[in-house]
PyMOL Python script that loads the backbone (N, CA, C, O; Angstrom):
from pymol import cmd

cmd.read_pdbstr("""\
ATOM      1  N   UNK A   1     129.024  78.045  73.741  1.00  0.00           N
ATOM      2  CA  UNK A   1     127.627  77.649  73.615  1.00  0.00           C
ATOM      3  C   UNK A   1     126.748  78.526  74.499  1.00  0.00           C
ATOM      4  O   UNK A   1     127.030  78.960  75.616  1.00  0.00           O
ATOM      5  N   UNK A   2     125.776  78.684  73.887  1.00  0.00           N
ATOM      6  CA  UNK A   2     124.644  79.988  74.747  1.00  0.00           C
ATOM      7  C   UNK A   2     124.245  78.767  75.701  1.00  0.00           C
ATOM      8  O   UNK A   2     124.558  77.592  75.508  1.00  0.00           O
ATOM      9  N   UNK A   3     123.512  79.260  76.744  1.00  0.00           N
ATOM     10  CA  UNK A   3     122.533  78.740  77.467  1.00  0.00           C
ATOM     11  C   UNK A   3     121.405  79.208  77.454  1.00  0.00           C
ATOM     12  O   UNK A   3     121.205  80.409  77.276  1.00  0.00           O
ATOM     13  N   UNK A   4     120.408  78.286  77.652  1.00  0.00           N
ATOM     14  CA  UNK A   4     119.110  78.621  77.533  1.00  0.00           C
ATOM     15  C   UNK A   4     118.860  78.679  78.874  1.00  0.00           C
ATOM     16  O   UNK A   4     119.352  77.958  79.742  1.00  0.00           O
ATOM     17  N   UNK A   5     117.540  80.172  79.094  1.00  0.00           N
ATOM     18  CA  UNK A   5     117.108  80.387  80.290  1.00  0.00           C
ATOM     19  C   UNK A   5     116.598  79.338  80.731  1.00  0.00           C
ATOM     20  O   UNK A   5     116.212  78.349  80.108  1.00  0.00           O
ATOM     21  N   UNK A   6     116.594  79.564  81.888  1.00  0.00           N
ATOM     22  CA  UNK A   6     115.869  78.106  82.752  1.00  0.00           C
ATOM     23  C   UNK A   6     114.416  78.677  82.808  1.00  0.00           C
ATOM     24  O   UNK A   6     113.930  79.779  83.059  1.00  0.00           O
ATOM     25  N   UNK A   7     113.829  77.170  82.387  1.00  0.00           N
ATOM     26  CA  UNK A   7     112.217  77.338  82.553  1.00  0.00           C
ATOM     27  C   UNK A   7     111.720  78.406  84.038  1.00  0.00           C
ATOM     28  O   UNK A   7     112.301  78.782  85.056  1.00  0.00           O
ATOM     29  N   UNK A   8     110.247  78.607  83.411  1.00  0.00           N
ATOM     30  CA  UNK A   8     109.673  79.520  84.944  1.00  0.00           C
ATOM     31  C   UNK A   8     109.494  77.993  85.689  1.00  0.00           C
ATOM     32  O   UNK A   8     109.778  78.201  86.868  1.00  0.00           O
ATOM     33  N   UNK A   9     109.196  76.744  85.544  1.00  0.00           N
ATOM     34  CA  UNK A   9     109.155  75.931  86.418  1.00  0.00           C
ATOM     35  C   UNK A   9     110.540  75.713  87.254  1.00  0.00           C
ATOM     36  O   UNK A   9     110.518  75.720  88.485  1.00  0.00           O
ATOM     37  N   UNK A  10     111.803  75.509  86.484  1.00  0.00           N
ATOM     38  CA  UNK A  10     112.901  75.377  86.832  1.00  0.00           C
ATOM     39  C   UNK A  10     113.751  76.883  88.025  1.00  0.00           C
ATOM     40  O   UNK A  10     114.569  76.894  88.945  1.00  0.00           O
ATOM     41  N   UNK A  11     113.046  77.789  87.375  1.00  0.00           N
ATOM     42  CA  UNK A  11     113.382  79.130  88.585  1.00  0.00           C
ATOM     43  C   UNK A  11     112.678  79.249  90.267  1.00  0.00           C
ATOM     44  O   UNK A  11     113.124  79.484  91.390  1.00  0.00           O
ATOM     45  N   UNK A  12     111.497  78.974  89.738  1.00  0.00           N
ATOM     46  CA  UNK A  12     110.758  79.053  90.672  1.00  0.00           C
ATOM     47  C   UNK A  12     111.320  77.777  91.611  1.00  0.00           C
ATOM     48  O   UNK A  12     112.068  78.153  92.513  1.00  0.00           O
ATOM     49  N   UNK A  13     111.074  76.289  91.543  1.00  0.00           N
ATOM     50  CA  UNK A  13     112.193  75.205  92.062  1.00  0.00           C
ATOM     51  C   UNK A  13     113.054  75.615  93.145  1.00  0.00           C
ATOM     52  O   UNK A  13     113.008  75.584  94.375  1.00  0.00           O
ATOM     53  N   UNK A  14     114.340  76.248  91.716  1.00  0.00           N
ATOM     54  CA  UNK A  14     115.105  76.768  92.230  1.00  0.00           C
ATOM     55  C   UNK A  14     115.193  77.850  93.857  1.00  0.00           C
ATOM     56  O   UNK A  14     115.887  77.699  94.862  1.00  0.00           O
ATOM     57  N   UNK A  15     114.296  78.770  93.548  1.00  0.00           N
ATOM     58  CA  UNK A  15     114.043  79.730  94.400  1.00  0.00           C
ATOM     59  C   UNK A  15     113.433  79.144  95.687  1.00  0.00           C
ATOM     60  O   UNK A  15     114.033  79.488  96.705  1.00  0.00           O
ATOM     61  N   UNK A  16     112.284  78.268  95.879  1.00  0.00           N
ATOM     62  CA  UNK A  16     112.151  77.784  96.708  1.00  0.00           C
ATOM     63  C   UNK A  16     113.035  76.833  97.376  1.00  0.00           C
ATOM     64  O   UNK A  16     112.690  76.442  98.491  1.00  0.00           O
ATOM     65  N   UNK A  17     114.448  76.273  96.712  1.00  0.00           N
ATOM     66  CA  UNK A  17     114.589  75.562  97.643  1.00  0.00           C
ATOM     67  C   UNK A  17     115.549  76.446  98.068  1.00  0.00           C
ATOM     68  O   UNK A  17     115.909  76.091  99.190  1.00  0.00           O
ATOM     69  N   UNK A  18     116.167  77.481  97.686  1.00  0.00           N
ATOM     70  CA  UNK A  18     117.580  78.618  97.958  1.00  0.00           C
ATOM     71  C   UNK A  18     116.948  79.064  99.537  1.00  0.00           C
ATOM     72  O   UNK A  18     117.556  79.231 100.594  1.00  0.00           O
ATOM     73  N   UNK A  19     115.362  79.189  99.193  1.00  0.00           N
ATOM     74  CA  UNK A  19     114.909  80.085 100.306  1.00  0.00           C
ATOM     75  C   UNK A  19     114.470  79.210 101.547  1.00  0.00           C
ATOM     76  O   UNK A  19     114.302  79.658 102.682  1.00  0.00           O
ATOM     77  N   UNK A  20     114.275  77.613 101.075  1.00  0.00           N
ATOM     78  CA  UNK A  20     114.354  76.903 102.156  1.00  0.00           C
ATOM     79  C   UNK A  20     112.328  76.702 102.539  1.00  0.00           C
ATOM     80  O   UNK A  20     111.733  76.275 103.528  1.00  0.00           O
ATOM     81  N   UNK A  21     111.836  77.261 101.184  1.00  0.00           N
ATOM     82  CA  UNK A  21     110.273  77.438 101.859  1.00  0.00           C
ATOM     83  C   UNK A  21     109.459  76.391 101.159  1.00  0.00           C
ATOM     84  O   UNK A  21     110.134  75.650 100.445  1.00  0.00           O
ATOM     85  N   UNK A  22     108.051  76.130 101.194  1.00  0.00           N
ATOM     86  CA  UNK A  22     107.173  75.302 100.706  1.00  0.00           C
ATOM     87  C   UNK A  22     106.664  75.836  99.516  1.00  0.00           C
ATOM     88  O   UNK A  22     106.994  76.914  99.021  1.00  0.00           O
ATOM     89  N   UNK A  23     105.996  75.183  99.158  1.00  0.00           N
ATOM     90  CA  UNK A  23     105.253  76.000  98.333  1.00  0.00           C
ATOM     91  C   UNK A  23     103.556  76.791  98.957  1.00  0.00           C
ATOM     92  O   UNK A  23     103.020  77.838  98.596  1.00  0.00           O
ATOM     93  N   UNK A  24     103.113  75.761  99.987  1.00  0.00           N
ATOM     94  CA  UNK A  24     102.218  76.302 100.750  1.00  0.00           C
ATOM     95  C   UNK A  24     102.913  77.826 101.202  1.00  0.00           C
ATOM     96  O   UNK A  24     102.727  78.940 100.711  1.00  0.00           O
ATOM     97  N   UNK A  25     103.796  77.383 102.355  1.00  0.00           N
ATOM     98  CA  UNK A  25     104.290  78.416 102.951  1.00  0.00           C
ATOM     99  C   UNK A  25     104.775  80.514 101.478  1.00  0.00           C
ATOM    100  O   UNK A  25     104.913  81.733 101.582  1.00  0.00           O
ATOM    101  N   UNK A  26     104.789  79.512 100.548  1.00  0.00           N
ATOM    102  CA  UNK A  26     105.143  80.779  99.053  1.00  0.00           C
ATOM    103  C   UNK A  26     103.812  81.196  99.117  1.00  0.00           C
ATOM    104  O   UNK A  26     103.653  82.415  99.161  1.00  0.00           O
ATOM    105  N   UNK A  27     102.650  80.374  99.134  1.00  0.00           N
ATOM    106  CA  UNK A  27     101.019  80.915  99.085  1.00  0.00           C
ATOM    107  C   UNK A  27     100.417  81.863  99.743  1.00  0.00           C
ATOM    108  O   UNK A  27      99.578  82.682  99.367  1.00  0.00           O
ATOM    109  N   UNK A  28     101.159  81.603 101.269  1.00  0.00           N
ATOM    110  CA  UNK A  28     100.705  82.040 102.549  1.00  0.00           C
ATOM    111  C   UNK A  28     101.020  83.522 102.415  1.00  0.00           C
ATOM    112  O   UNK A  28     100.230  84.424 102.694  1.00  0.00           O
ATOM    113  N   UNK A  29     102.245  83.675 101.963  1.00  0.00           N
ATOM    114  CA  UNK A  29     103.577  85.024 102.105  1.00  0.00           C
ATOM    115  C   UNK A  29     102.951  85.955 100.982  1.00  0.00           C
ATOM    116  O   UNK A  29     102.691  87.140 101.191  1.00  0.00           O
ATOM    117  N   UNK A  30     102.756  85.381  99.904  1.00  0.00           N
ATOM    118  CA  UNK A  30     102.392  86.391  98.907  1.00  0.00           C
ATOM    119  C   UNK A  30     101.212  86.231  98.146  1.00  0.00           C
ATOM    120  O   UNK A  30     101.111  87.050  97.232  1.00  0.00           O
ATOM    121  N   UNK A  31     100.050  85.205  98.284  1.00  0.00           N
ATOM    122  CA  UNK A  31      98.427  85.038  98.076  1.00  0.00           C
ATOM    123  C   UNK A  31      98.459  84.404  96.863  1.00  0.00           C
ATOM    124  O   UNK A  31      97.336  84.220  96.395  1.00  0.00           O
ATOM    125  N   UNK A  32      99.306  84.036  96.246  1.00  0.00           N
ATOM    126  CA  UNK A  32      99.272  83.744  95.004  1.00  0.00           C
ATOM    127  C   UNK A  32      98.634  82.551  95.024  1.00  0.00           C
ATOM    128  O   UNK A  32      99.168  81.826  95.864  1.00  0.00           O
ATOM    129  N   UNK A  33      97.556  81.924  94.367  1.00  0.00           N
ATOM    130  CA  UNK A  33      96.392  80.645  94.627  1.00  0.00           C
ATOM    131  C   UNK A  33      97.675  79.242  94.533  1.00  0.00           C
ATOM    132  O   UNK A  33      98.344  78.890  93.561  1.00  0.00           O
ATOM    133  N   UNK A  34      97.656  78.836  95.571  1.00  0.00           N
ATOM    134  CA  UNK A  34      98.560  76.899  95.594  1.00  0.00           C
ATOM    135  C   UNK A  34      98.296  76.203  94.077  1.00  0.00           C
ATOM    136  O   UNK A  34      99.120  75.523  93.466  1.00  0.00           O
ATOM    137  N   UNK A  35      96.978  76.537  93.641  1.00  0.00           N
ATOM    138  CA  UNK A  35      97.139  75.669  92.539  1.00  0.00           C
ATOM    139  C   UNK A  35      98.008  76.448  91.832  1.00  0.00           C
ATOM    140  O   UNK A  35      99.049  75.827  91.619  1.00  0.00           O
ATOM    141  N   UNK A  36      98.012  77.693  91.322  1.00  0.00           N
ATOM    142  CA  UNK A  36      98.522  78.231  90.680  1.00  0.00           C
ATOM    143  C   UNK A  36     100.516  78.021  91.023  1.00  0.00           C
ATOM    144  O   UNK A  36     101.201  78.417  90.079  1.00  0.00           O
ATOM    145  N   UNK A  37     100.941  77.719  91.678  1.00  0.00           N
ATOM    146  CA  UNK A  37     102.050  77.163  92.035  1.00  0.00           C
ATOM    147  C   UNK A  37     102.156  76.374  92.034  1.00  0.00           C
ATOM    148  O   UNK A  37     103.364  76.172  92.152  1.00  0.00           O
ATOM    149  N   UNK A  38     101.410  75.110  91.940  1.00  0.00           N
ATOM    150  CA  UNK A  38     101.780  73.771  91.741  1.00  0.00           C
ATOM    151  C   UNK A  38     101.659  74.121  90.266  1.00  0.00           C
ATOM    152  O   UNK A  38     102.851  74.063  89.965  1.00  0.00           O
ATOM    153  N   UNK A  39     101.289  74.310  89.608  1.00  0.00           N
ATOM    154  CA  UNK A  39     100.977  74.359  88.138  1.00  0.00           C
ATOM    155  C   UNK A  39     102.132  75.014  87.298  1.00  0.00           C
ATOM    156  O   UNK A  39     102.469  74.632  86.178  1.00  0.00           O
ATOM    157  N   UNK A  40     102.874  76.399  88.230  1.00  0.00           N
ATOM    158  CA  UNK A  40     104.234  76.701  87.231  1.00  0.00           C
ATOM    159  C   UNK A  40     105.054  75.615  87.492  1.00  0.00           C
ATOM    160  O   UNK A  40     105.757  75.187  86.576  1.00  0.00           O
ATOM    161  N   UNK A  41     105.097  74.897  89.006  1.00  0.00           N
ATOM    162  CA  UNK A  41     106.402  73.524  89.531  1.00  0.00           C
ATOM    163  C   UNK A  41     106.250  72.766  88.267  1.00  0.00           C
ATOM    164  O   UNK A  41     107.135  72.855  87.416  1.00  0.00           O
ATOM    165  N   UNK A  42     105.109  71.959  88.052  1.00  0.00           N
ATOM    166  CA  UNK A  42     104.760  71.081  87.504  1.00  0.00           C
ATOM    167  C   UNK A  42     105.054  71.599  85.548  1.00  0.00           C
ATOM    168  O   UNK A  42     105.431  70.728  84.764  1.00  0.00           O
ATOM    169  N   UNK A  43     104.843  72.853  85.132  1.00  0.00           N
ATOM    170  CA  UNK A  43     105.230  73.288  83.977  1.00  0.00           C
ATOM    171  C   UNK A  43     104.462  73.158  82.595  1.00  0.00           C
ATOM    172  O   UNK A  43     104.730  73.008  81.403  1.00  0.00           O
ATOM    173  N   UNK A  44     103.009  73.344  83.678  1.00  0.00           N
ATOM    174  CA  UNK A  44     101.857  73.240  82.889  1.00  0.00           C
ATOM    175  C   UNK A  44     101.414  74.823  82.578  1.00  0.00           C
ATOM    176  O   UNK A  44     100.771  75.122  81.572  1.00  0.00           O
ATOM    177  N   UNK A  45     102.004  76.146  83.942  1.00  0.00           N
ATOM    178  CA  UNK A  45     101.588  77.402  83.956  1.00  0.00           C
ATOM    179  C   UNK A  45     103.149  77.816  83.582  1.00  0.00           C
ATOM    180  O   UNK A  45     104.188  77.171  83.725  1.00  0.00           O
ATOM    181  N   UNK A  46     102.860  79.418  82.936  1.00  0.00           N
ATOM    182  CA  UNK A  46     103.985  80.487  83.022  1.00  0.00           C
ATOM    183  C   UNK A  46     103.669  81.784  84.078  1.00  0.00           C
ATOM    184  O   UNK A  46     102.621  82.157  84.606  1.00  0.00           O
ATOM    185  N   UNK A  47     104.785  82.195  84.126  1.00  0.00           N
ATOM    186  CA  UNK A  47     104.594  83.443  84.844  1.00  0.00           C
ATOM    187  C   UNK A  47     103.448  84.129  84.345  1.00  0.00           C
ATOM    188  O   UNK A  47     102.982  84.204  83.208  1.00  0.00           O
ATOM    189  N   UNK A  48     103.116  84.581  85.366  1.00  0.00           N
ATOM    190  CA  UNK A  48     102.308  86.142  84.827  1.00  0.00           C
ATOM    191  C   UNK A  48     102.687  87.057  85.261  1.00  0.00           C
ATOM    192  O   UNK A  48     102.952  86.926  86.456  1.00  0.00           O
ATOM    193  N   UNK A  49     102.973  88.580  84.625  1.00  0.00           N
ATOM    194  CA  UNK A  49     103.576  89.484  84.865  1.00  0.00           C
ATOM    195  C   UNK A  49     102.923  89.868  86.492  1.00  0.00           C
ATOM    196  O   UNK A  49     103.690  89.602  87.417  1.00  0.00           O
ATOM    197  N   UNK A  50     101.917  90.313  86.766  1.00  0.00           N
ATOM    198  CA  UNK A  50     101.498  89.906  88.205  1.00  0.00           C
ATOM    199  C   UNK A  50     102.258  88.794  89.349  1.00  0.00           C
ATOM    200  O   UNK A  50     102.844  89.274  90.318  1.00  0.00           O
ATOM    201  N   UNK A  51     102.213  87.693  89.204  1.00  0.00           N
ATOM    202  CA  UNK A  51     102.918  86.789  89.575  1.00  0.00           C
ATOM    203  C   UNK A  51     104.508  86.873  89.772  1.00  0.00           C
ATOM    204  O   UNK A  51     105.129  86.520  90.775  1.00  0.00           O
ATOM    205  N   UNK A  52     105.051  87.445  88.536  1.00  0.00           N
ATOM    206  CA  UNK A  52     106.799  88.013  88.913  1.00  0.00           C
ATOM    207  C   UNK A  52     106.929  88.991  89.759  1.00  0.00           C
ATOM    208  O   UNK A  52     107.722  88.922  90.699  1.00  0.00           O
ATOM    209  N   UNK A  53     106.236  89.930  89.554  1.00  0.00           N
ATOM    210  CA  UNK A  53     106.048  91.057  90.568  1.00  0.00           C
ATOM    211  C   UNK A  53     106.247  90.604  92.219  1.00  0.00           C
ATOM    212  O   UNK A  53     107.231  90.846  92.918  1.00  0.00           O
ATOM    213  N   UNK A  54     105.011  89.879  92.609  1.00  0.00           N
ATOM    214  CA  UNK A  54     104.595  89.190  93.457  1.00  0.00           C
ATOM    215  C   UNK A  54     105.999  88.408  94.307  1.00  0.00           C
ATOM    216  O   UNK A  54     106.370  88.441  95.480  1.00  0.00           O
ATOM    217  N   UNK A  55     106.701  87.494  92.661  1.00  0.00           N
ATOM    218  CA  UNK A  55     107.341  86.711  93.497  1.00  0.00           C
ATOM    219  C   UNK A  55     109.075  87.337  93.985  1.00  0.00           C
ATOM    220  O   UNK A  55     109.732  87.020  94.976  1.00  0.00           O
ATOM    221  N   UNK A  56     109.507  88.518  92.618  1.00  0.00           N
ATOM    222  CA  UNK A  56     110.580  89.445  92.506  1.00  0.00           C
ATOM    223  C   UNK A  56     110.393  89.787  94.362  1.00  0.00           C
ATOM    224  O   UNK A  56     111.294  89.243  95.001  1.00  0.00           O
ATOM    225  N   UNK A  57     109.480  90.504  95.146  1.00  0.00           N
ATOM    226  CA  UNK A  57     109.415  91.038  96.265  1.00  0.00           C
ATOM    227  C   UNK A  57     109.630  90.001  97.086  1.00  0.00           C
ATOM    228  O   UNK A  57     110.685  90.016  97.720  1.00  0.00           O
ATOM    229  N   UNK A  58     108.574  88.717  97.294  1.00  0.00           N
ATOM    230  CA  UNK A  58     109.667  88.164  97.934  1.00  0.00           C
ATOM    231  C   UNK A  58     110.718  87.041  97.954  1.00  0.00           C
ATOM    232  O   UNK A  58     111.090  86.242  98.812  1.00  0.00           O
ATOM    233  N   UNK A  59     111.030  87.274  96.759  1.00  0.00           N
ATOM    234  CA  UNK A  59     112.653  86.353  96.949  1.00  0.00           C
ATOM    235  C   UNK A  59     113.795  87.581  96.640  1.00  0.00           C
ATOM    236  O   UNK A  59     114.999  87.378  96.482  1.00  0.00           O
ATOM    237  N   UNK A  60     113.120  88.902  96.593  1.00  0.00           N
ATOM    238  CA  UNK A  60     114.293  89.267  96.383  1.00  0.00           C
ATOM    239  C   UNK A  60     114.898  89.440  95.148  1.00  0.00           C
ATOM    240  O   UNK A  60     116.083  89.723  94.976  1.00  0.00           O
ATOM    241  N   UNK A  61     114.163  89.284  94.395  1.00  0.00           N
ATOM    242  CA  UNK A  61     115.254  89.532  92.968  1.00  0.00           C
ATOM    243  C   UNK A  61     114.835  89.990  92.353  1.00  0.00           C
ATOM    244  O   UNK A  61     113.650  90.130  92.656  1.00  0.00           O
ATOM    245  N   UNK A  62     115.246  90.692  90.921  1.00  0.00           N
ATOM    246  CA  UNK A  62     114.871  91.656  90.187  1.00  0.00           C
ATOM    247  C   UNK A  62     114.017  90.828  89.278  1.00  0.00           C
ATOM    248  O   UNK A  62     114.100  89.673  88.862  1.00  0.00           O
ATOM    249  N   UNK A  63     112.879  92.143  89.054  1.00  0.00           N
ATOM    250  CA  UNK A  63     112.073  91.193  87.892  1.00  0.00           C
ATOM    251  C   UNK A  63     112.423  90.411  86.953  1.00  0.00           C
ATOM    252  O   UNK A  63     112.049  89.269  86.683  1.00  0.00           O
ATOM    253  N   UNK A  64     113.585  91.472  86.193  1.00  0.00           N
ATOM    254  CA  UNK A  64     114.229  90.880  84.864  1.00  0.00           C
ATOM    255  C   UNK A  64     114.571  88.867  84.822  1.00  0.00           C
ATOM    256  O   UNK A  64     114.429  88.077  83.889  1.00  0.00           O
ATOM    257  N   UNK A  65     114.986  88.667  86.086  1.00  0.00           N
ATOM    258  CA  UNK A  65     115.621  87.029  86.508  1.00  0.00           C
ATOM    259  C   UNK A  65     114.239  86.568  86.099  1.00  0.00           C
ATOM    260  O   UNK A  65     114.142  86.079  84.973  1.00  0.00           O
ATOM    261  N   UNK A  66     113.111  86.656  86.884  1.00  0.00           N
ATOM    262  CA  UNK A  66     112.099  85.898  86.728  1.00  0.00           C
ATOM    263  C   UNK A  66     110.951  86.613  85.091  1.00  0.00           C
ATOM    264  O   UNK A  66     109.793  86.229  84.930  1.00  0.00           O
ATOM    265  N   UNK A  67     111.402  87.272  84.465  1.00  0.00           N
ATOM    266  CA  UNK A  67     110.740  87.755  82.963  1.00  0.00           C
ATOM    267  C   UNK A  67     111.605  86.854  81.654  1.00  0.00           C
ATOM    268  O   UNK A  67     111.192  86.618  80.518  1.00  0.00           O
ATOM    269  N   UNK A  68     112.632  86.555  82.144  1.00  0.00           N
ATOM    270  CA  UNK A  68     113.299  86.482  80.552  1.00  0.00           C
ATOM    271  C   UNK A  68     112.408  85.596  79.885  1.00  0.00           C
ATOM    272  O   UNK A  68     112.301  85.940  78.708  1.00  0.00           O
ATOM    273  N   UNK A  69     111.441  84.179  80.276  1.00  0.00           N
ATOM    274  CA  UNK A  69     110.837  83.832  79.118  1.00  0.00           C
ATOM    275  C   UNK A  69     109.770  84.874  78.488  1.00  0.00           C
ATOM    276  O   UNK A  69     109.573  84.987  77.278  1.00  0.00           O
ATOM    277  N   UNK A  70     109.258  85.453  79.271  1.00  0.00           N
ATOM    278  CA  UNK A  70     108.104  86.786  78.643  1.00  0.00           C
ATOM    279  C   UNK A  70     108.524  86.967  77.130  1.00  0.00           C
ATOM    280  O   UNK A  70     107.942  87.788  76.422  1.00  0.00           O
TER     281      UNK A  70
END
""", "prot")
cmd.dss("prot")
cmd.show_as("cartoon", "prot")
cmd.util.cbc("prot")
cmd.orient("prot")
């Protein structure tokens, strides 16, 4: 059975809790607007190619992880 990518709400989650940070503290680090992060958590927003960029640098991971819904 395939798996389906995990939502950008479900990555992002993910990533914050691997990294142990807030979501304030994700705001602070890389400017990206709080609402705009409560809004991918919550799974009302998607990435924006800006935004993967942003978040690829700092968690560390390659764009591709955080693009596949694109």
């Amino acid at each position: 059975h395939a798996i389906e990518p995990a939502s950008d709400a479900d990555m992002l989650m993910h990533l914050l809790e691997a990294k142990g940070v807030t979501q304030a503290e994700l705001h602070r680090a890389t400017g990206i607007p709080k609402s705009t992060i409560s809004e991918v958590v919550a799974g009302k927003k998607a990435f924006s190619r800006q935004m993967i960029r942003k978040l690829a640098r700092y968690f560390q991971v390659d764009v591709a992880v955080l693009a596949a819904n694109l």
